[in-house]
C-alpha positions as CSV (number, residue, x, y, z in Angstrom):
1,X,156.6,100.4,-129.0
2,X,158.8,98.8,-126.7
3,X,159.2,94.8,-126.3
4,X,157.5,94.8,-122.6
5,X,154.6,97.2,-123.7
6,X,154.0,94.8,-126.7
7,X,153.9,91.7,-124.1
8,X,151.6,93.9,-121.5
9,X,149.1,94.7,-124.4
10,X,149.1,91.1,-125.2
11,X,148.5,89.5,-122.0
12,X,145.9,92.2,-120.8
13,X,144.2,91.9,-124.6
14,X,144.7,88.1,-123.9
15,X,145.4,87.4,-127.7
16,X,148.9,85.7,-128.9
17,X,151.9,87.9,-128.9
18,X,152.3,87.1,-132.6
19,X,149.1,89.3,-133.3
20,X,150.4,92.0,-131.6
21,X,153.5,92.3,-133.8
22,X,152.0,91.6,-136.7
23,X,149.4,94.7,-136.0
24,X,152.3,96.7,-135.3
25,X,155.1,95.6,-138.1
26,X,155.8,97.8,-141.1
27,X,152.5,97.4,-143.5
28,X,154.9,96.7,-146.3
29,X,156.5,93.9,-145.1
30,X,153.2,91.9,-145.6
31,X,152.1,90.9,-149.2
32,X,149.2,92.4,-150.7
33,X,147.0,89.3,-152.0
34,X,144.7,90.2,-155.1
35,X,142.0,87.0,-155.7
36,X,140.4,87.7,-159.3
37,X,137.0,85.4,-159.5
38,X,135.9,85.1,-163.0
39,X,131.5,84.2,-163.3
40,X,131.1,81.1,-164.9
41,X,134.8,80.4,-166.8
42,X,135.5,77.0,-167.1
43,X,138.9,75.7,-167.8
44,X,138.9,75.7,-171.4
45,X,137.8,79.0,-171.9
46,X,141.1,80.1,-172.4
47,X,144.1,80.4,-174.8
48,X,146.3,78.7,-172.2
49,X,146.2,75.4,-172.0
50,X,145.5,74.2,-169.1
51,X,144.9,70.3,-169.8
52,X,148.3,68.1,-170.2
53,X,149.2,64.9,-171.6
54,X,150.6,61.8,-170.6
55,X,153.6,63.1,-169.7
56,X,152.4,66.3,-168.0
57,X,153.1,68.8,-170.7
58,X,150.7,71.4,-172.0
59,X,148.2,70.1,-174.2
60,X,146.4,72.8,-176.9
61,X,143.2,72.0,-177.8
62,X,140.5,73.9,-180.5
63,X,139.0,76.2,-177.9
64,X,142.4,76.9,-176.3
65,X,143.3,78.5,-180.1
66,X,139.8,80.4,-180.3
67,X,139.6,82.4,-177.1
68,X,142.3,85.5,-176.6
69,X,143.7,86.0,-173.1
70,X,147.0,87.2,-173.7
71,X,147.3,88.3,-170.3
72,X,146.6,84.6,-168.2
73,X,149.2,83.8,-170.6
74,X,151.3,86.5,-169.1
75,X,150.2,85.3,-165.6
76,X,151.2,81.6,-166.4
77,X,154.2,82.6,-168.2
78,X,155.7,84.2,-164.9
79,X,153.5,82.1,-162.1
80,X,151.8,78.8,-161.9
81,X,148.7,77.0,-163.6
82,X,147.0,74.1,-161.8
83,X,145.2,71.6,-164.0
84,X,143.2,69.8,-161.6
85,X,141.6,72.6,-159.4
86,X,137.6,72.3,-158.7
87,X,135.1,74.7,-157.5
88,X,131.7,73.9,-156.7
89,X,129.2,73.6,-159.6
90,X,127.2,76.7,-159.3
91,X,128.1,79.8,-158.1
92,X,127.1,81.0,-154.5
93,X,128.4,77.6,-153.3
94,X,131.7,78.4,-154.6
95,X,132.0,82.3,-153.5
96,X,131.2,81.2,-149.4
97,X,133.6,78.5,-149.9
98,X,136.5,80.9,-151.1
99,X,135.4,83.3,-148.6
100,X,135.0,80.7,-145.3
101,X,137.5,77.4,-146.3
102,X,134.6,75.0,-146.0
103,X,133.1,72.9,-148.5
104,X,130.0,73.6,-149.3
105,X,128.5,70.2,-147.5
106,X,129.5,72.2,-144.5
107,X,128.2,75.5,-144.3
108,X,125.1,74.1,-146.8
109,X,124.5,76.9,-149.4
110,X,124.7,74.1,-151.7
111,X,122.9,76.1,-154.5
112,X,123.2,79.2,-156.5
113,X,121.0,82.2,-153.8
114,X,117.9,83.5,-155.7
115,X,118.1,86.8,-154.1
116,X,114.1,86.7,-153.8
117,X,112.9,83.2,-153.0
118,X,113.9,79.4,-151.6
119,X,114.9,77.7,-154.4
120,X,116.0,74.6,-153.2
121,X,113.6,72.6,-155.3
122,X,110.7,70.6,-154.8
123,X,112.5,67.8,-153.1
124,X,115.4,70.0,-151.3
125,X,116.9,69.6,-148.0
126,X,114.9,71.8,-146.2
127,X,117.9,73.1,-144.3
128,X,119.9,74.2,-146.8
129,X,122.0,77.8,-146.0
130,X,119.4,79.4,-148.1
131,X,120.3,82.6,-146.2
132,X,123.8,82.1,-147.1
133,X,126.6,84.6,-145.0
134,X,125.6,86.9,-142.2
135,X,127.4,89.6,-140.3
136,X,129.5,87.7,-137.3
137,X,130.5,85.0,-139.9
138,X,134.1,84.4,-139.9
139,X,135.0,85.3,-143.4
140,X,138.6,85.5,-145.4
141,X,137.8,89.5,-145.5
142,X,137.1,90.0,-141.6
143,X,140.5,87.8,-140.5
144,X,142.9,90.0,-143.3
145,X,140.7,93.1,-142.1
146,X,141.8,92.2,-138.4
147,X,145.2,92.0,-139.2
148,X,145.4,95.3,-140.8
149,X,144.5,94.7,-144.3
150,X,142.3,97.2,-146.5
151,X,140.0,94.5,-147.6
152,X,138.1,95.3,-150.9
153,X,135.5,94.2,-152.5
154,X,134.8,94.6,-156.1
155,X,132.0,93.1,-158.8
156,X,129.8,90.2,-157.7
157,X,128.6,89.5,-154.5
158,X,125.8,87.2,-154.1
159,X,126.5,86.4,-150.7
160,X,122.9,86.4,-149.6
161,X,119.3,87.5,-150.9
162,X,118.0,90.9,-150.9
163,X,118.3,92.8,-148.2
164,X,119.8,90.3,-146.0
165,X,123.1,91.1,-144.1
166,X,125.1,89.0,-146.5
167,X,123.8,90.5,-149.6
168,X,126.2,93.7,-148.3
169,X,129.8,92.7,-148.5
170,X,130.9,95.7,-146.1
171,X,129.1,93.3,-143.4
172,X,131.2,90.3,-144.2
173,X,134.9,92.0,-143.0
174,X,134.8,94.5,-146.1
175,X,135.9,97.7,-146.1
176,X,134.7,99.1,-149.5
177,X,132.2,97.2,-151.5
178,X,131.9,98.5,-155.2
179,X,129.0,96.4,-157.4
180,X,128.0,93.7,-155.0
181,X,124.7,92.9,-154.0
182,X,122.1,89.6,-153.8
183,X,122.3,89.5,-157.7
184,X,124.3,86.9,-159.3
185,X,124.1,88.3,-162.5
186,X,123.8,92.3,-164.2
187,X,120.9,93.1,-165.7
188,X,123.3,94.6,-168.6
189,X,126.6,94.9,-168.9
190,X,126.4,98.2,-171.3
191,X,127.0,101.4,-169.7
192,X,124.3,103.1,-171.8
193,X,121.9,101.1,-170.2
194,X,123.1,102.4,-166.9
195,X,123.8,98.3,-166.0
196,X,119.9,97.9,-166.1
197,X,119.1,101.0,-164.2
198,X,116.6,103.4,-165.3
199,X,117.5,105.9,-167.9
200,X,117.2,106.8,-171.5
201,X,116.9,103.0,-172.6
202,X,115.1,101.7,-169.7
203,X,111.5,102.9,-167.6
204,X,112.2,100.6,-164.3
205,X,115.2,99.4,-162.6
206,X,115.5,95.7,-163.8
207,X,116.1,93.4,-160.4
208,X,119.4,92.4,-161.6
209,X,120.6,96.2,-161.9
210,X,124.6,96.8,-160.7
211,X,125.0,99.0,-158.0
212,X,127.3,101.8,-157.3
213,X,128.2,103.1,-160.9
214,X,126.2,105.7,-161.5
215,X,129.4,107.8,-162.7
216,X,129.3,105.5,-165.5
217,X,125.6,105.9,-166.5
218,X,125.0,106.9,-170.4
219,X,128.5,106.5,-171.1
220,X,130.2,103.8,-173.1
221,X,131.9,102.1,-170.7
222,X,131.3,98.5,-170.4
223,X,131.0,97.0,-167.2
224,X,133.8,94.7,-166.6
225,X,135.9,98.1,-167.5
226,X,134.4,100.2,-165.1
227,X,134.6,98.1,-162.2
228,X,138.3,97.8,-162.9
229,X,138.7,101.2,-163.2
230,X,137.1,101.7,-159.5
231,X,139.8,98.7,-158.3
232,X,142.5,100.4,-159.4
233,X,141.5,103.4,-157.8
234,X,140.3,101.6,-154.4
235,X,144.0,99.6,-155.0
236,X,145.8,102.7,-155.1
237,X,144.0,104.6,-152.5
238,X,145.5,101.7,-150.3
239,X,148.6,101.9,-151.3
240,X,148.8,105.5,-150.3
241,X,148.0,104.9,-146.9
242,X,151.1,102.1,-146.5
243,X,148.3,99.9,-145.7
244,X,148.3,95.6,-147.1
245,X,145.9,95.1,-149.4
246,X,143.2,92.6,-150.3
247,X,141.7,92.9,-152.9
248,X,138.2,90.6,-154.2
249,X,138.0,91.0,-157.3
250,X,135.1,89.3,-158.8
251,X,134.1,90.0,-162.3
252,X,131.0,89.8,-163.4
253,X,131.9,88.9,-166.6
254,X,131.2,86.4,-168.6
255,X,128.0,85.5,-166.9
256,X,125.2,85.9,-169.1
257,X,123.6,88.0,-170.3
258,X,125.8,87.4,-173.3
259,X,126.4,91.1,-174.0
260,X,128.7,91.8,-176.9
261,X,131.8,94.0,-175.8
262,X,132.3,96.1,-179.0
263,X,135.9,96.7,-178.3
264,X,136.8,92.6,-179.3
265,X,133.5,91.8,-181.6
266,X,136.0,91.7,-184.7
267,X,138.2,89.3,-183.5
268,X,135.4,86.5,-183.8
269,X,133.2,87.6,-186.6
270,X,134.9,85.3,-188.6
271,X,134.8,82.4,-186.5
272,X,132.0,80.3,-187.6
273,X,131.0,80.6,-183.7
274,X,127.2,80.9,-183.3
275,X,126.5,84.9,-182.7
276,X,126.2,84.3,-178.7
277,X,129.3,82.3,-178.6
278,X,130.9,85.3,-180.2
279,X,129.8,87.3,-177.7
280,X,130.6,85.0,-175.0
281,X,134.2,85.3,-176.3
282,X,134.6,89.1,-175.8
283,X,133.5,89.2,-172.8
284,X,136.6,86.4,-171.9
285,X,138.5,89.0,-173.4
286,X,137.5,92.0,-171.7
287,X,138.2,89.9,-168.9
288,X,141.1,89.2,-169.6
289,X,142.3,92.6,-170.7
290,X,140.8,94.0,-167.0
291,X,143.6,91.6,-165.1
292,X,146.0,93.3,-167.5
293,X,144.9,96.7,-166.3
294,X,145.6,95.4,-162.7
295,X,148.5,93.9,-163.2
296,X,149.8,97.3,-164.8
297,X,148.4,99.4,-162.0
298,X,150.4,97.2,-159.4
299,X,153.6,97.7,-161.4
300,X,152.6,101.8,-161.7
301,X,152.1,101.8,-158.1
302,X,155.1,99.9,-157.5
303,X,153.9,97.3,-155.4
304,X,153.7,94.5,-158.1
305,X,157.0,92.7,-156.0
306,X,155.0,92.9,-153.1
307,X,151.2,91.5,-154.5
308,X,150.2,87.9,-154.8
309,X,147.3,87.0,-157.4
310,X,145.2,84.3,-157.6
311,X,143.0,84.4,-160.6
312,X,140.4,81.6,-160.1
313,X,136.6,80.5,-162.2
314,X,134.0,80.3,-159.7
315,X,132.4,76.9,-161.6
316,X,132.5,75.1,-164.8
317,X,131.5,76.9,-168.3
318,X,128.9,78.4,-169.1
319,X,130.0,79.0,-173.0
320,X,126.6,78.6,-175.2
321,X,128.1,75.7,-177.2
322,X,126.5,72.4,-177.6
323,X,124.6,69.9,-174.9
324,X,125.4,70.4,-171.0
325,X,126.3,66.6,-170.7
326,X,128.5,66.4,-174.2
327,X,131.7,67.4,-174.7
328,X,130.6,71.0,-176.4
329,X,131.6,74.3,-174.6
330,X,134.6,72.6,-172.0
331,X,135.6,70.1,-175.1
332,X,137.6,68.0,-175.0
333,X,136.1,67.7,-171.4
334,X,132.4,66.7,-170.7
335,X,129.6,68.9,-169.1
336,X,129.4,72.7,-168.3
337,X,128.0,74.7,-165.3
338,X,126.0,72.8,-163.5
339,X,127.1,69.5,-164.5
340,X,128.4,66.8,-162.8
341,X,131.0,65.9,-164.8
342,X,134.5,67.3,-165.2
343,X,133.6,70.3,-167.6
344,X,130.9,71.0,-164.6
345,X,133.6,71.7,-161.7
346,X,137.3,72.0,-163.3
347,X,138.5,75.4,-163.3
348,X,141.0,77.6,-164.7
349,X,143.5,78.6,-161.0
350,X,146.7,80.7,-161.8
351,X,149.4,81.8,-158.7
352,X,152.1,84.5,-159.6
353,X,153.7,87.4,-158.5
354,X,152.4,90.5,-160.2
355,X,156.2,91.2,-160.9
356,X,159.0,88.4,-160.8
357,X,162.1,89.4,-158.4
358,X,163.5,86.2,-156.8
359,X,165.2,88.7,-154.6
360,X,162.2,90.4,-152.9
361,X,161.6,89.5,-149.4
362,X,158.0,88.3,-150.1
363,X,159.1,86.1,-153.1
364,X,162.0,84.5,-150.9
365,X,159.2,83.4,-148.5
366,X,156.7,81.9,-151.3
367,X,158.9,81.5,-154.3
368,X,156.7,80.2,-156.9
369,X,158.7,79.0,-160.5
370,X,157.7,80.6,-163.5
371,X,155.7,78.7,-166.3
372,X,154.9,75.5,-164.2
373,X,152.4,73.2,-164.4
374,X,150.8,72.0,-160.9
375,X,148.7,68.3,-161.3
376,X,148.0,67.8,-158.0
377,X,144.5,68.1,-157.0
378,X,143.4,71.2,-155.3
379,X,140.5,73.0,-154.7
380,X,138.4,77.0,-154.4
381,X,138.4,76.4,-150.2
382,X,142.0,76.0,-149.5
383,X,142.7,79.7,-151.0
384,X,141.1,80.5,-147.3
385,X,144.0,78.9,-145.0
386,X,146.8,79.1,-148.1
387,X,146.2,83.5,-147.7
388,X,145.9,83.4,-143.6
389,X,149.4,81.5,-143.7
390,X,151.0,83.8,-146.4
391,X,150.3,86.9,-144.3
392,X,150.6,84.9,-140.9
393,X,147.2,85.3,-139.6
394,X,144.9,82.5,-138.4
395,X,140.9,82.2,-138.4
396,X,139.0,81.7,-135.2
397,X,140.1,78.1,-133.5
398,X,136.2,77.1,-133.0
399,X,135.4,77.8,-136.8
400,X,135.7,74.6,-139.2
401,X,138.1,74.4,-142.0
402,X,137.6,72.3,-145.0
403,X,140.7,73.8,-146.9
404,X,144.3,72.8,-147.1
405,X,147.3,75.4,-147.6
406,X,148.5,75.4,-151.1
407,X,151.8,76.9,-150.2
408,X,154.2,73.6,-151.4
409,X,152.1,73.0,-154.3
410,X,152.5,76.8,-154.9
411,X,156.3,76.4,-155.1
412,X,155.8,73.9,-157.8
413,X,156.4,70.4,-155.2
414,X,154.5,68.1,-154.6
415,X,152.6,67.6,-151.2
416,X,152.6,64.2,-150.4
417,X,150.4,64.9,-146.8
418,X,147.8,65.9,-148.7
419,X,144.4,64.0,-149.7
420,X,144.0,63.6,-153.4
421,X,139.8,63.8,-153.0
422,X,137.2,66.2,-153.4
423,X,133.5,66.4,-152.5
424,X,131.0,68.2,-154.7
425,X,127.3,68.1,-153.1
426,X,124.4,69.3,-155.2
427,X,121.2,68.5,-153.4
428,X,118.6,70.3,-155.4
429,X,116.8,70.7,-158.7
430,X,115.9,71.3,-161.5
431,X,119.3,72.2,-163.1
432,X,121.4,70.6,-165.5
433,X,122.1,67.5,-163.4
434,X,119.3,67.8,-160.4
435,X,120.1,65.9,-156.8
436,X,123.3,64.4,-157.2
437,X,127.0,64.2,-155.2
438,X,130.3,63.7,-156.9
439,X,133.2,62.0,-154.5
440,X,136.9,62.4,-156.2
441,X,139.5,59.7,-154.6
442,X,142.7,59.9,-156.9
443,X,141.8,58.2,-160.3
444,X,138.6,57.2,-159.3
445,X,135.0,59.7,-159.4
446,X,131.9,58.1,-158.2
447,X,128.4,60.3,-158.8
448,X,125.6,59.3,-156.6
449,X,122.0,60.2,-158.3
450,X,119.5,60.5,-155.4
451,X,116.9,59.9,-157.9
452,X,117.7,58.0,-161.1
453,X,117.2,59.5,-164.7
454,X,118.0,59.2,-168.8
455,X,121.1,61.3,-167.3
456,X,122.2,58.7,-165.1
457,X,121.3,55.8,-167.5
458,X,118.5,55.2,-164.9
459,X,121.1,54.6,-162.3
460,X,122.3,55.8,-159.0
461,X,125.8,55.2,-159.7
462,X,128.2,56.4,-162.2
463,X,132.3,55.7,-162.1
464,X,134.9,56.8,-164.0
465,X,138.4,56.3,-164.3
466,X,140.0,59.6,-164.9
467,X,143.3,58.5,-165.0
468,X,142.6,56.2,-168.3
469,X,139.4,58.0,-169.4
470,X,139.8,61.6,-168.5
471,X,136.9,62.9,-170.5
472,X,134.1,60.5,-168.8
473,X,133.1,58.5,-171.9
474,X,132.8,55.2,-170.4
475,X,130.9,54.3,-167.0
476,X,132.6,51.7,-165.5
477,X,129.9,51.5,-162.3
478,X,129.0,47.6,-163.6
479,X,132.5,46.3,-164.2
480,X,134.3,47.9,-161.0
481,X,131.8,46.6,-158.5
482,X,134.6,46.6,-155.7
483,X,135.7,50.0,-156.5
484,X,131.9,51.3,-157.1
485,X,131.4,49.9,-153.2
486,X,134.7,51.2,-152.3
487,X,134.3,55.0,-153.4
488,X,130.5,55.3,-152.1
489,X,131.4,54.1,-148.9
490,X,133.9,57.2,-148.9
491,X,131.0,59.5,-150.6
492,X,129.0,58.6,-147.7
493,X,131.5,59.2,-145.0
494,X,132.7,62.4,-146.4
495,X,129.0,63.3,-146.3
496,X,128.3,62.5,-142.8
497,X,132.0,64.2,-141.9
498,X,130.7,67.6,-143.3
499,X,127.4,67.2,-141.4
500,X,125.6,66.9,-145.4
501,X,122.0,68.0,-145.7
502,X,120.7,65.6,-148.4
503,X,117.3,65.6,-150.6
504,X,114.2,64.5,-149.0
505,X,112.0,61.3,-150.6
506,X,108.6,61.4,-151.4
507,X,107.3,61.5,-147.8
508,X,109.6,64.2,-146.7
509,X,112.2,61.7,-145.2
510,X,116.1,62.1,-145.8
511,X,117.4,60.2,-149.2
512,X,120.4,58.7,-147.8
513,X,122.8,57.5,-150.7
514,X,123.0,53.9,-150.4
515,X,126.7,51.4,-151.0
516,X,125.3,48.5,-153.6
């Protein structure tokens, strides 16, 4: 196509000339972008450590020596590892946020979707995103799917409830959806069971049943296998078309249930571990083992130069060890899934390559050091803006972004532009910590309990320092008085700058957090 037909499309289309060559460039010269979500891993539920000391170096801990991951440590050992990367709390709130660049204050599914009712809670904002996405939202998979990409979505949806419009990821810029649905959780993860659909072993469909595997029904093929098996396939059915690729990869595993994968069970039988912590620990391993079997296929296909990954944990731990508010399953760090301390929201996030070649166009672009250790802050909602700017697309100019791009912080620097906060809204119950909103300002984390319990130490306010107590053992709310003011005027703000729905009093009127 000739330069003055490209600038007579444009202007008559009346979109930016840079769309129009980026629609009509060589598919390869864009990267593919693989984003691997893993259900409920926290940070520490991995043999790479993550946390550092002092002086920024790699710190091993006891859970970092029980789990096997051999392959994140392949990813880290040729890419980077952030250790101080945050996703939302519970799951659905996370997933829209990776999938729009907005915090979850903003768009307002502040809660996990129950695919079948409200579950806001007694006291819930009664405008909470309930619904969650809908067709027409502006999504990361409808911008990449407008500039050419073969979008794909495999594993876990939970988008939206049953039979609404998000609940189908082919309505939210997908073009194949493989697995997802409402549920935020399989029924089973055993392919004998047919992934809780009727069969040999089961009368009814269970609610929670995965979709789109029948192929796999009475065979022994474990779930987080077989939906690797069908991104593979979807991957390299891309591939042969000389079409970019993103891929959403997002495993079901290791939500519960805690389903034993019978291909690791021996490597923790001796462990001392209670039988569903065992379990738990296969299922990180047959995790693990699936981005192995990606990584692979991208080298096979020989586009491994050419594809990005992102492997990210949608929320805090979920591991069945100890107390949700004790250090236990994220130990040395406190709280789990749900929680609103640092075991709650800190995630595991690795950037890399799928093949190392400091020569490759792409990798000139984004060249991201092998084996580094990124400690600036950083969160799920600036993978949205950090992929549009890799493959040089932008989202609409009327739709809201929360997210910052990653890309010097990818290259190991540090970005001294950027905000060193983060805002985690949770206004519902009951869960593990019910009605409360964490604000993040450098060393300083203040949590606001709408409504005071035992949790809180019958307060509203909690403060730690994370830079001199980075596993939240002491509350420092009633000796840093300026500070506790200081950070809950910020909470509030950032509240009010996201448009925050919060929880509603005992005559149905707003709780609005209060500075002492």
């Amino acid at each position: 196509m000739s330069l003055s037909k490209l600038m007579l499309l444009a202007v008559s289309a009346m979109i930016p000339l840079v769309d129009v060559f980026l629609a009509s460039a060589a598919q390869s010269d864009r990267p593919n972008i693989v984003v691997m979500l893993v259900d409920d891993m926290g940070v520490m539920d991995t043999s790479v450590p993550f946390l550092t000391d002092a002086s920024g170096t790699a710190k091993r801990y006891p859970l970092n020596d029980y789990y096997r991951t051999p392959n994140m440590e392949r990813l880290a050992s040729q890419g980077i590892r952030f250790n101080n990367f945050y996703s939302m709390s519970v799951c659905s709130p996370t997933r829209i946020s990776l999938m729009t660049g907005q915090n979850a204050a903003r768009h307002r599914t502040t809660n996990w979707i129950n695919p079948d009712r409200d579950n806001g809670g007694e006291q819930g904002p009664r405008e909470w995103n309930w619904r969650g996405l809908k067709k027409g939202d502006t999504t990361l998979s409808g911008v990449l799917q407008k500039h050419g990409y073969r979008t794909i979505h495999v594993g876990k949806g939970h988008f939206g409830p049953r039979d609404s419009e998000g609940s189908e990821p082919r309505n939210l810029g997908f073009d194949v959806n493989v697995g997802g649905a409402s549920i935020g959780a399989p029924a089973s993860y055993y392919g004998e069971e047919n992934y809780g659909h009727a069969g040999a072993q089961r009368k009814k469909t269970a609610p929670a049943a995965v979709p789109g595997l029948a192929k796999y029904h009475g065979t022994p093929t474990f779930l987080t296998d077989a939906l690797t098996i069908e991104a593979n396939a979807h991957v390299a059915e891309a591939v042969k078309s000389e079409k970019p690729f993103f891929l959403y990869f997002a495993q079901y595993a290791v939500h519960a249930p805690f389903n034993s994968d019978p291909r690791f069970a021996p490597n923790y039988r001796d462990s001392g571990k209670p039988a569903a912590a065992q379990a738990f620990a296969t299922l990180i391993e047959g995790m693990d083992k699936s981005l192995g079997d990606v990584m692979d296929n991208l080298q096979q296909l020989g586009v491994a130069e050419n594809t990005l990954i992102f492997f990210v944990g949608d929320n805090g731990s979920d591991a069945p060890l100890g107390h949700q508010h004790e250090v236990a399953c994220a130990a040395p760090l406190r709280g789990r899934k749900g929680a609103h301390y640092e075991g709650g929201m800190r995630v595991p996030f690795l950037a890399g390559w799928a093949k190392n070649n400091s020569q490759h166009p792409a990798q000139l672009q984004l060249a991201i050091p092998a084996a580094k250790i990124q400690s600036q802050q950083a969160a799920v909602f600036d993978l949205f803006p950090t992929i549009l700017e890799i493959v040089g697309a932008a989202s609409p100019r009327d739709h809201a972004v929360d997210g910052k791009s990653l890309q010097s912080l990818l290259k190991g620097q540090r970005d001294l532009q950027r905000s060193e906060t983060f805002l985690m809204h949770y206004p519902h119950a009951p869960h593990r910590t019910d009605y409360f909103t964490v604000f993040r300002d450098g060393q300083w984390k203040v949590i606001y309990h709408y409504f005071p319990t035992e949790v809180s130490g019958n307060s509203h306010y909690q403060l730690f320092d994370l830079e001199n107590d980075p596993f939240e053992q002491h509350d420092v709310a009633s000796a840093q008085n300026t500070v506790l003011r200081e950070m809950m005027a910020k909470l509030v703000a950032a509240l009010a700058s996201h448009q925050a729905v919060v929880p509603l009093d005992k005559q149905n009127q707003p709780e609005i957090p209060m500075v002492p």
